[in-house]
N, CA, C and O atoms as a printed pandas DataFrame, in Angstrom:
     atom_number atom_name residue_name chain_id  residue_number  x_coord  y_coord  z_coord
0              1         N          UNK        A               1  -15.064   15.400   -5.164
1              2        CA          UNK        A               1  -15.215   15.932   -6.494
2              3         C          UNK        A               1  -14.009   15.567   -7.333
3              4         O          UNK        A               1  -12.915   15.520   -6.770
4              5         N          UNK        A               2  -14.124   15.246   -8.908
5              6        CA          UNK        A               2  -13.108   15.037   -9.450
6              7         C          UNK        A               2  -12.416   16.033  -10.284
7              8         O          UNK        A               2  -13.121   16.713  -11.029
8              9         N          UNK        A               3  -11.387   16.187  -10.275
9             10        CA          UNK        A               3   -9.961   17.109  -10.302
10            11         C          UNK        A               3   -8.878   16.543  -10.892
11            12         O          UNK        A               3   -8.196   15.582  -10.537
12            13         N          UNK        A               4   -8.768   17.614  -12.308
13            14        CA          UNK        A               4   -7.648   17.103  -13.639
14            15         C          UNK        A               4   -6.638   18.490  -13.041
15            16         O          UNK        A               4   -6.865   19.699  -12.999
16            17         N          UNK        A               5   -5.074   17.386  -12.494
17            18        CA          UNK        A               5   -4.105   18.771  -11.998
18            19         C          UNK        A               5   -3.204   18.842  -13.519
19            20         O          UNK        A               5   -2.745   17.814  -14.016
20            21         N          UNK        A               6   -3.048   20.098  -14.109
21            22        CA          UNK        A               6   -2.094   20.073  -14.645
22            23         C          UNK        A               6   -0.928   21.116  -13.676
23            24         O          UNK        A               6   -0.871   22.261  -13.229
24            25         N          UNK        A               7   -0.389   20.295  -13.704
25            26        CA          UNK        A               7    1.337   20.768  -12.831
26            27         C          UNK        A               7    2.328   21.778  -13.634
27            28         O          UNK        A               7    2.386   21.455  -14.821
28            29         N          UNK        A               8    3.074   22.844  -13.332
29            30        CA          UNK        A               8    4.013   23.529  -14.188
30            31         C          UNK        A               8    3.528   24.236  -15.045
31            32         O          UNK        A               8    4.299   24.394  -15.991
32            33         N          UNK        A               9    1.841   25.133  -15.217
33            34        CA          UNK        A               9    1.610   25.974  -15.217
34            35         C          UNK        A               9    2.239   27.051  -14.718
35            36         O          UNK        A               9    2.712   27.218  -13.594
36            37         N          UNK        A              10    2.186   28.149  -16.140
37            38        CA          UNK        A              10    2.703   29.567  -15.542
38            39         C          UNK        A              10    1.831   30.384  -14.286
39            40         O          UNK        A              10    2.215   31.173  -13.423
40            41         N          UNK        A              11    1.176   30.107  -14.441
41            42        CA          UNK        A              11    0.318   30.994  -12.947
42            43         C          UNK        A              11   -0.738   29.327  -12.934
43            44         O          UNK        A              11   -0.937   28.424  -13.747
44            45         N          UNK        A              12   -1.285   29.706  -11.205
45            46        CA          UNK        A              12   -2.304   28.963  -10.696
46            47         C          UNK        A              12   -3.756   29.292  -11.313
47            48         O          UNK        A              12   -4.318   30.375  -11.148
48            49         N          UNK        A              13   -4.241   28.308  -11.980
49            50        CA          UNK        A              13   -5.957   29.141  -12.721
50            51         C          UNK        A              13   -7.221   27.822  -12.491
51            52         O          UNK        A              13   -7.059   26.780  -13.126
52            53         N          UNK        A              14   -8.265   27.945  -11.697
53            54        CA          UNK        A              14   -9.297   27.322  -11.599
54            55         C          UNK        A              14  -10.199   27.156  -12.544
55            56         O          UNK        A              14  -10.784   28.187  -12.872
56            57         N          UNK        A              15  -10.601   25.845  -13.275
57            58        CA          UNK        A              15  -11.497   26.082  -14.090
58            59         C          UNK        A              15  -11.728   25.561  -15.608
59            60         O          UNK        A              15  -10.729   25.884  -16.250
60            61         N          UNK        A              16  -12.444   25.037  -16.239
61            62        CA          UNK        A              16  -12.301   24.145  -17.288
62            63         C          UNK        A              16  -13.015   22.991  -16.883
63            64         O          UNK        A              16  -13.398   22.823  -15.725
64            65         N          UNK        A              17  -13.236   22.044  -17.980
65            66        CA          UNK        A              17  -13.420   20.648  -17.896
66            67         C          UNK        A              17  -12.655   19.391  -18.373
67            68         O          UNK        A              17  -12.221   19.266  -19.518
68            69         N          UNK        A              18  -12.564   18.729  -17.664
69            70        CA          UNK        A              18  -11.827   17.230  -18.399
70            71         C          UNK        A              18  -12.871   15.947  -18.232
71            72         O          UNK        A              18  -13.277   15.691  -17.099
72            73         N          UNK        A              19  -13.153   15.424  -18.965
73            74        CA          UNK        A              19  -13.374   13.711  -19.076
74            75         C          UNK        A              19  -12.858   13.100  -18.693
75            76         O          UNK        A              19  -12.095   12.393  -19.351
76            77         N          UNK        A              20  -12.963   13.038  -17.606
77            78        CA          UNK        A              20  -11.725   11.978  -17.167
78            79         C          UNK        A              20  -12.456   10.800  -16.327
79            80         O          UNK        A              20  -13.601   10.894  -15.883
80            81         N          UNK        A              21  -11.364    9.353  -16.141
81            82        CA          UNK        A              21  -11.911    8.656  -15.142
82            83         C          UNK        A              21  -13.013    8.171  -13.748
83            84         O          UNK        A              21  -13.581    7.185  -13.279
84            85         N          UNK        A              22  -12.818    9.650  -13.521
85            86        CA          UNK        A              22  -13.929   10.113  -12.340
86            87         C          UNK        A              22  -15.023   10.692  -13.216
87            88         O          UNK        A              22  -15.849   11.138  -12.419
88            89         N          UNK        A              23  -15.356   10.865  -14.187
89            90        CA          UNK        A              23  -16.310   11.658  -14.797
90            91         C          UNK        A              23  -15.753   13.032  -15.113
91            92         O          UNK        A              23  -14.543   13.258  -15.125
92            93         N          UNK        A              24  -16.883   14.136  -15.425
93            94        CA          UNK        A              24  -16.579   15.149  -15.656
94            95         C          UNK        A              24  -15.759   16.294  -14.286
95            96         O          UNK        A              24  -16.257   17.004  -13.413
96            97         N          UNK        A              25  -14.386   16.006  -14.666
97            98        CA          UNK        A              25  -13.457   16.751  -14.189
98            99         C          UNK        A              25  -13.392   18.204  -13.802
99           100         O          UNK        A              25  -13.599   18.817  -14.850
100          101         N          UNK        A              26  -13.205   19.078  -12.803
101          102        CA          UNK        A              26  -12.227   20.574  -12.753
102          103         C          UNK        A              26  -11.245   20.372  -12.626
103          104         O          UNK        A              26  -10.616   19.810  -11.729
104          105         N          UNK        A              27  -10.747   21.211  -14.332
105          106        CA          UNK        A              27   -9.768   21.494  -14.035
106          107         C          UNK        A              27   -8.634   22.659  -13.177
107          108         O          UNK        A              27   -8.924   23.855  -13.161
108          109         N          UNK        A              28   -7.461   22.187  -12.554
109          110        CA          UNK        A              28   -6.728   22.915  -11.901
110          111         C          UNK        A              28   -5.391   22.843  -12.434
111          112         O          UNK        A              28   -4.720   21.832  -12.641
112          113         N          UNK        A              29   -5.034   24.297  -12.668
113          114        CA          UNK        A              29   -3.659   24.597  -12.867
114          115         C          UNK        A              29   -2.694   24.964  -12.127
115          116         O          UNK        A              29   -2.896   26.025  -11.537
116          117         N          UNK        A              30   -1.581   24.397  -11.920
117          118        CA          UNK        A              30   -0.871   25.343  -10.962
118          119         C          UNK        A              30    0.246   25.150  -11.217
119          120         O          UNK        A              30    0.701   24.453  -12.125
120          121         N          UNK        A              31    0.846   25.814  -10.356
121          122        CA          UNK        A              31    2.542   26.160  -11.347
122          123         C          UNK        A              31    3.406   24.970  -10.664
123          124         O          UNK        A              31    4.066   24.140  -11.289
124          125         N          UNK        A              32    3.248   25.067   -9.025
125          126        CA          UNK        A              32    4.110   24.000   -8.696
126          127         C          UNK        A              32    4.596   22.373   -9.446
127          128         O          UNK        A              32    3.576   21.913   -9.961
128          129         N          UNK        A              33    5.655   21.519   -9.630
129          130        CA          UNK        A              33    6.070   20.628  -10.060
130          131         C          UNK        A              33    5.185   19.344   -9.510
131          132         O          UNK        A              33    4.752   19.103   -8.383
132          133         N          UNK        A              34    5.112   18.771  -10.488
133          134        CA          UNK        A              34    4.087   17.115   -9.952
134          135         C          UNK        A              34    5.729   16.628   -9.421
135          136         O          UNK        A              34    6.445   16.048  -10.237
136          137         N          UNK        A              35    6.157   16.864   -8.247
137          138        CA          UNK        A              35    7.670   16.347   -7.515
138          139         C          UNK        A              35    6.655   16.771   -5.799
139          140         O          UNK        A              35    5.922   17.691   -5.433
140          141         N          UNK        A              36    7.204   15.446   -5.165
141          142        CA          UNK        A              36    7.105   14.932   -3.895
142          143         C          UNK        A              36    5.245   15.866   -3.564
143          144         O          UNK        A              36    5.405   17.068   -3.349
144          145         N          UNK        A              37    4.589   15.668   -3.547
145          146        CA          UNK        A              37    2.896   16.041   -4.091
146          147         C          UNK        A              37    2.915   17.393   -3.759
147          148         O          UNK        A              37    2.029   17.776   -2.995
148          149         N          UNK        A              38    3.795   18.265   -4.198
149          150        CA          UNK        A              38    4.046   19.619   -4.193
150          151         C          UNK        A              38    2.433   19.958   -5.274
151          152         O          UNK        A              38    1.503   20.615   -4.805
152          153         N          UNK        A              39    2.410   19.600   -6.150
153          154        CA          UNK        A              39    1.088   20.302   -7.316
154          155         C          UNK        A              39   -0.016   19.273   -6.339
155          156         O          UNK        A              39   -1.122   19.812   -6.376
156          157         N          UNK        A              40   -0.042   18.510   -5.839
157          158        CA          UNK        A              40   -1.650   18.187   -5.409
158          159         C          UNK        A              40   -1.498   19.122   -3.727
159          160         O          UNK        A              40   -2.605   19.254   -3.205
160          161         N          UNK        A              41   -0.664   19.556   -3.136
161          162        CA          UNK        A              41   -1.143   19.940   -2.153
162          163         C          UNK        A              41   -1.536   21.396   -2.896
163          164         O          UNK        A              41   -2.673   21.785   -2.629
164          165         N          UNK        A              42   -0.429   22.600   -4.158
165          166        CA          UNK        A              42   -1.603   23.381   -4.619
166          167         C          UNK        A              42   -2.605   23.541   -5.486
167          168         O          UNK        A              42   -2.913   24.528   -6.154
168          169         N          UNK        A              43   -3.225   22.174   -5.393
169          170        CA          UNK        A              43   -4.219   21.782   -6.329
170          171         C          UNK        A              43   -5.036   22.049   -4.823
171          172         O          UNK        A              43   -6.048   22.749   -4.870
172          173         N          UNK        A              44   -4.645   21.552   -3.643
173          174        CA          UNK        A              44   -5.821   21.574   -2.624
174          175         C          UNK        A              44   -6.051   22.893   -2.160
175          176         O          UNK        A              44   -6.963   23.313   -1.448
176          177         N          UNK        A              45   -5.291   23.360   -2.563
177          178        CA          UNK        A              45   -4.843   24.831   -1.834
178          179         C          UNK        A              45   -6.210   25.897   -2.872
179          180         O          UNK        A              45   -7.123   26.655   -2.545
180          181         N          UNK        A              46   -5.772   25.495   -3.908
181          182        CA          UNK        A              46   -6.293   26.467   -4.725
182          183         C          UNK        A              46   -7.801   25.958   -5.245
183          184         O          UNK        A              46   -8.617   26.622   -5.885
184          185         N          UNK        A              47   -7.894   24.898   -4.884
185          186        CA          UNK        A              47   -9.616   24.180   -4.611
186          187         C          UNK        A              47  -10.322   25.056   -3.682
187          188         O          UNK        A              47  -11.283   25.780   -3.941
188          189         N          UNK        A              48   -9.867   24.936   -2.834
189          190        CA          UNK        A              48  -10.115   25.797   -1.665
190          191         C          UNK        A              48  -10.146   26.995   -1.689
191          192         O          UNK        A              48  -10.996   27.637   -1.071
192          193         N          UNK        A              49   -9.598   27.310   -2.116
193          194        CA          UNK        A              49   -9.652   29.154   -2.298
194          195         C          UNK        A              49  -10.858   29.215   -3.509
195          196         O          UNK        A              49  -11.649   30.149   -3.373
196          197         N          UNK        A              50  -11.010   28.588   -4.323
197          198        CA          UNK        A              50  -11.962   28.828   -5.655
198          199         C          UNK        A              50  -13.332   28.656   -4.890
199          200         O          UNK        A              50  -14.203   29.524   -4.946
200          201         N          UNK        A              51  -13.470   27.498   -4.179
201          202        CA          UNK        A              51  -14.879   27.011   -3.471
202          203         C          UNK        A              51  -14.888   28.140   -2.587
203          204         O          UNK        A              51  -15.963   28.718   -2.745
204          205         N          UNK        A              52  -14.327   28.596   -1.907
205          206        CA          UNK        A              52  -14.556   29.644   -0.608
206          207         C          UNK        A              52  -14.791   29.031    0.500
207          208         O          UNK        A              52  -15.732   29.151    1.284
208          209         N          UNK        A              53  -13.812   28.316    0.520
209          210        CA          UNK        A              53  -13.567   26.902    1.841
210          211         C          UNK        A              53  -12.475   26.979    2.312
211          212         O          UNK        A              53  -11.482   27.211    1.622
212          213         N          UNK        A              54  -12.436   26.755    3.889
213          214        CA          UNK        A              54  -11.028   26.854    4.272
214          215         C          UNK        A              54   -9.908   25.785    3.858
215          216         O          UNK        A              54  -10.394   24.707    3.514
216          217         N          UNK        A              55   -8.542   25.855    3.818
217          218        CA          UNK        A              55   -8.009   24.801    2.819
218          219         C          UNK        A              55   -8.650   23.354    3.737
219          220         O          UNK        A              55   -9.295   22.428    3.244
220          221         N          UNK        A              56   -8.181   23.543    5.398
221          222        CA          UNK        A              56   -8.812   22.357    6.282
222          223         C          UNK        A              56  -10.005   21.290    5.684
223          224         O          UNK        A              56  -10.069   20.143    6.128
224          225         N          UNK        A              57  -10.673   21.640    4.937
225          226        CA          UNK        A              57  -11.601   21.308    4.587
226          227         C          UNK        A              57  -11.825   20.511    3.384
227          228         O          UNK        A              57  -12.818   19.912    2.969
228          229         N          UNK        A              58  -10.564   20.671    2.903
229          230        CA          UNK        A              58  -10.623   19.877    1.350
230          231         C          UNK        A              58   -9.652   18.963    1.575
231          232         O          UNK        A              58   -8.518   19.278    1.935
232          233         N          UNK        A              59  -10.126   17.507    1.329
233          234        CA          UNK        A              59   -8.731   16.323    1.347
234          235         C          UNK        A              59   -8.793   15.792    0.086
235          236         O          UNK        A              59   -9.750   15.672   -0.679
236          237         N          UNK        A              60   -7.296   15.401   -0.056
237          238        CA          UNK        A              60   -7.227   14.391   -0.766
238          239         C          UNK        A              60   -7.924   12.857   -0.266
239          240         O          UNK        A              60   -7.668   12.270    0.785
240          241         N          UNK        A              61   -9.284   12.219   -1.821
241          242        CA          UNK        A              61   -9.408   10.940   -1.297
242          243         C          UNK        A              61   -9.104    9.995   -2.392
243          244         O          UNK        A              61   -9.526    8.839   -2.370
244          245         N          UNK        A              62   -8.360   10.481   -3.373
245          246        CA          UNK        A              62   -8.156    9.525   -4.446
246          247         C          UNK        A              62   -6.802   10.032   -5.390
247          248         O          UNK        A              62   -6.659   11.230   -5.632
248          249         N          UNK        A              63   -5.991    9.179   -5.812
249          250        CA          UNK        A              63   -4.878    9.700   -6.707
250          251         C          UNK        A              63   -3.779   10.621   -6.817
251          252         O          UNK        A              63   -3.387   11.384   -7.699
252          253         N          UNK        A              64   -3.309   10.250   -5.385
253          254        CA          UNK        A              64   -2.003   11.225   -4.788
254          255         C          UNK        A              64   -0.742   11.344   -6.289
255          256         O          UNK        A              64    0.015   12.297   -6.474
256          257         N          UNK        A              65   -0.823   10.405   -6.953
257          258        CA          UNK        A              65    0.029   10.140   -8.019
258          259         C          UNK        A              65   -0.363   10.139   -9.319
259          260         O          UNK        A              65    0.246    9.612  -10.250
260          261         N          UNK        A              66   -1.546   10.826   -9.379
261          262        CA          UNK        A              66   -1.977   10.698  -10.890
262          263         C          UNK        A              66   -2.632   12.085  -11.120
263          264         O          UNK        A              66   -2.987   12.705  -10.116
264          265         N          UNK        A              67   -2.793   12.536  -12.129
265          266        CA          UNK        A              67   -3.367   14.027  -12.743
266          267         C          UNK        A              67   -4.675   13.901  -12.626
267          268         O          UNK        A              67   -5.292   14.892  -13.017
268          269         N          UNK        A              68   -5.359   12.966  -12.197
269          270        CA          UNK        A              68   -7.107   12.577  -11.893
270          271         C          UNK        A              68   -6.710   12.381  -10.668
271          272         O          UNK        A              68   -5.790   11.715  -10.192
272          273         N          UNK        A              69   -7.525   13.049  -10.215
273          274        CA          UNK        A              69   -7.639   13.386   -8.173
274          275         C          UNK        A              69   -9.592   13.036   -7.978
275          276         O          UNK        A              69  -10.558   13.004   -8.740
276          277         N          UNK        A              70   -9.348   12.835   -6.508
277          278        CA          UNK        A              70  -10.687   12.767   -6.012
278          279         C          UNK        A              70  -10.555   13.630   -4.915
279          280         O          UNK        A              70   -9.610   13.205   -4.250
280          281         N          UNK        A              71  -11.197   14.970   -4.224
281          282        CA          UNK        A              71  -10.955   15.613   -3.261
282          283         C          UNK        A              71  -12.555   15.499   -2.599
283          284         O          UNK        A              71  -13.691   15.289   -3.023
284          285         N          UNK        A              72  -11.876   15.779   -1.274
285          286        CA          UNK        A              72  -13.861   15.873   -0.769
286          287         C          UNK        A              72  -13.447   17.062   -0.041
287          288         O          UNK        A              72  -12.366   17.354    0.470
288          289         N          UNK        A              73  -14.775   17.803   -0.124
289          290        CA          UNK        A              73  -15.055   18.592    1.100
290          291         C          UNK        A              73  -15.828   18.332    2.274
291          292         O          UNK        A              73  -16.927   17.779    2.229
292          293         N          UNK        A              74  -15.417   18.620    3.055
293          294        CA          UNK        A              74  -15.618   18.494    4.498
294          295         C          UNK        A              74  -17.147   19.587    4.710
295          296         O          UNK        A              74  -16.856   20.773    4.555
296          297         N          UNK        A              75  -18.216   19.411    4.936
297          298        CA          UNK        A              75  -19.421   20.062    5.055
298          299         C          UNK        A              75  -19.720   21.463    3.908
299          300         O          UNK        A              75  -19.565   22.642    4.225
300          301         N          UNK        A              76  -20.099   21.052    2.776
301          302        CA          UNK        A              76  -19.834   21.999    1.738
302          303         C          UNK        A              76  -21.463   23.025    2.416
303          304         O          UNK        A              76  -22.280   22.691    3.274
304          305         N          UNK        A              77  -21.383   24.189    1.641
305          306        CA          UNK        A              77  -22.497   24.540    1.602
306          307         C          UNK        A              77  -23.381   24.568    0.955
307          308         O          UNK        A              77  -23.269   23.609    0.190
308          309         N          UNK        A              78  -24.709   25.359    0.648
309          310        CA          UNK        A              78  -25.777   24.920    0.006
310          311         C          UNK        A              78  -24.995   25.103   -1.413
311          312         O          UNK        A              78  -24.949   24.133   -2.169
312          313         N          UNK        A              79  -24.470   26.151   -1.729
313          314        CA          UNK        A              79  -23.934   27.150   -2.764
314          315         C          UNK        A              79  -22.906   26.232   -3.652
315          316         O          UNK        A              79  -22.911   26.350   -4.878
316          317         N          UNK        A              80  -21.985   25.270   -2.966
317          318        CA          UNK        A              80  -21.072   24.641   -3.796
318          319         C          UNK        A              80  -21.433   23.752   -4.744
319          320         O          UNK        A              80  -20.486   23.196   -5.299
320          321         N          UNK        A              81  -22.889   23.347   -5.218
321          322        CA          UNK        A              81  -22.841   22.761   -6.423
322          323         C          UNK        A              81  -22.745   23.662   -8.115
323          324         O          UNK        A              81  -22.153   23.350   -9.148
324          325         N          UNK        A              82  -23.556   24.771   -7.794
325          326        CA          UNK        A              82  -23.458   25.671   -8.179
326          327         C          UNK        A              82  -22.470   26.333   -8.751
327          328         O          UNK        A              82  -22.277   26.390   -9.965
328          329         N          UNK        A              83  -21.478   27.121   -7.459
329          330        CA          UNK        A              83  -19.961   27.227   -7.529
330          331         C          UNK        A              83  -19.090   26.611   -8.573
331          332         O          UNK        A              83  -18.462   27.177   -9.468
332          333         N          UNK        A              84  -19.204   24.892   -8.186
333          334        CA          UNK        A              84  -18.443   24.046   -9.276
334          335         C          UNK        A              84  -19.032   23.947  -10.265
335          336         O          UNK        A              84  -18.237   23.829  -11.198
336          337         N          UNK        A              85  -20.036   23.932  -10.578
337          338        CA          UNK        A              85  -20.804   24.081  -12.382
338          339         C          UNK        A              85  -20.187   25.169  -12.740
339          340         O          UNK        A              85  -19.459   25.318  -13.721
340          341         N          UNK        A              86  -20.563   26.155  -11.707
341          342        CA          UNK        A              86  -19.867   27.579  -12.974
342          343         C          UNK        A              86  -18.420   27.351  -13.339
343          344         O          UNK        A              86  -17.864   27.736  -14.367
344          345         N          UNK        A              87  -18.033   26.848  -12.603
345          346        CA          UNK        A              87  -16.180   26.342  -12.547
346          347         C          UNK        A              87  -15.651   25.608  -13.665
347          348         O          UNK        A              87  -14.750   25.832  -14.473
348          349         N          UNK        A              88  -16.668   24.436  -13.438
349          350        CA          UNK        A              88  -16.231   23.340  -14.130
350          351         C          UNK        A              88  -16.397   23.671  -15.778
351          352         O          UNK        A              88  -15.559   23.453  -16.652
352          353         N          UNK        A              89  -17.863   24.319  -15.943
353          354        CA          UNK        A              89  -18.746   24.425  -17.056
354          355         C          UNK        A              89  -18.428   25.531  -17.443
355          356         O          UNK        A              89  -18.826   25.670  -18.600
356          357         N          UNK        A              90  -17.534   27.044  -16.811
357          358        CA          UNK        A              90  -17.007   27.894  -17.612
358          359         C          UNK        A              90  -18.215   29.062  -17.845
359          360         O          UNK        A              90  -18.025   30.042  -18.565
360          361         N          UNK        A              91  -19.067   28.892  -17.362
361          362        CA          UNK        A              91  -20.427   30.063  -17.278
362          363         C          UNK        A              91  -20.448   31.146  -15.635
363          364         O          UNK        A              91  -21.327   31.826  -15.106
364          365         N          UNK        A              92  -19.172   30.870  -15.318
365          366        CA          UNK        A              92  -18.485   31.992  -14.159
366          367         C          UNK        A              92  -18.509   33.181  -14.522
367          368         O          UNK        A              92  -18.047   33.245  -15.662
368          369         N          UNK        A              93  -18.819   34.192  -14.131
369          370        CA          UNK        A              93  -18.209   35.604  -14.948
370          371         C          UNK        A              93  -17.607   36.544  -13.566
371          372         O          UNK        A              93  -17.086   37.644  -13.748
């Protein structure tokens, strides 16, 4: 799935959309620094916690160095397309 990190956020927040390269993006905020892939490992961290997936389960497969990420999950369930629409698309409540 594709994933816009913004890094150095005041708190960690799931959610939004970006246009980006990969297509339509989630966005992820998190506070940690884009320094040594400190913000993409809690970009994975907090993927994971939003999907309701163990972190094990989410890798990085694209753009260790860039604010456009590609992550996969490892055997999603029926529920995670869903999940990420409400995420991505902001119709979560």
């Amino acid at each position: 799935m594709a994933v816009r990190v913004k890094p150095g956020a005041s708190r960690d927040r799931v959610g939004g959309r970006f246009d980006g390269p990969h297509g339509p993006a989630l966005v992820i905020a998190v506070h940690d620094p884009a320094v040594d892939g400190r913000a993409t490992e809690a970009a994975r961290r907090a993927l994971a916690g939003a999907l309701g997936v163990r972190r094990a389960a989410v890798s990085l497969r694209a753009g260790a160095a860039s604010r456009d990420k590609l992550f996969l999950v490892d055997r999603p369930g029926p529920e995670l397309p869903e999940v990420l629409r409400r995420l991505r698309d902001g119709s979560a409540e």
